[in-house]
C-alpha positions, 0 to 999 in steps of 0.5 A: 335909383338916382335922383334924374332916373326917377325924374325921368320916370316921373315925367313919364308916368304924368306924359302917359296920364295926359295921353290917357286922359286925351284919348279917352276925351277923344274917344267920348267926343267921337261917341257923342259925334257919331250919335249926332250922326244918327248911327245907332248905339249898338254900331257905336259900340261894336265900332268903339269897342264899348258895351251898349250901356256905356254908350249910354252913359257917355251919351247921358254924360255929354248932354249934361257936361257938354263936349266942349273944350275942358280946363285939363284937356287944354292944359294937357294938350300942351303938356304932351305938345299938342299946342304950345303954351301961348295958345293955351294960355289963350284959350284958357284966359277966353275959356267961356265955361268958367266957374266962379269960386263959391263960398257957401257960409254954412259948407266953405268952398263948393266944389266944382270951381274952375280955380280949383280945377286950375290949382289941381293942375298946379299941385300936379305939376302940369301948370306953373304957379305963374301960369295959374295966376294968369289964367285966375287974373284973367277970369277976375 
């Protein structure tokens, strides 16, 4: 297999990961929207092909978590072209849900930082090495 032909494959294969990955935050969304609307769980999911218990989880999920907008999700609306680039650098320099970098003296890093999120997306191939250093300057 020559180098473009796996190039090509590549590509394909992390467009098909951020088409996934997108419809499945959109699937969520539409669940907890359509809970808020008052439908019951058990229409929700005959309607989104789910059982009743994974309703649950994603409605349990999202209380937790909220629906908001994430890092991956804005990154990945670009990478499949939803939004170009200056708006996701907009939005992700303006991202409200931040979460500083913490350094526990007995455990390192602890997990769950956004800069950590923002370096995964990097080693992924889905921002530029440029592009994360301007999302972390302006997040401080």
């Amino acid at each position: 297999m020559s180098t473009q032909a796996h190039a090509s494959d590549e590509s394909s294969l992390k467009l098909s990961y951020a088409d996934t990955v997108l419809a499945e935050i959109t699937r969520k969304r539409q669940v907890w929207l359509a809970a808020q609307a008052g439908m019951p769980q058990r229409d929700i999911a005959r309607g989104a092909h789910m059982s009743q218990s994974t309703v649950h989880r994603v409605l349990k999920q999202a209380q937790i978590t909220g629906t908001d907008e994430s890092i991956e999700e804005i990154v990945l609306s670009r990478f499949v072209g939803v939004i170009d680039t200056p708006t996701m650098m907009e939005r992700l320099a303006g991202y409200r849900r931040w979460v500083p970098r913490v350094i526990d003296p007995v455990d390192g890093i602890l997990p769950g930082d956004s800069q950590a999120e923002v370096e995964a997306l990097v080693d992924d191939g889905f921002l530029s090495d440029d592009e994360a250093d301007a999302i972390l300057d302006a997040h401080g």
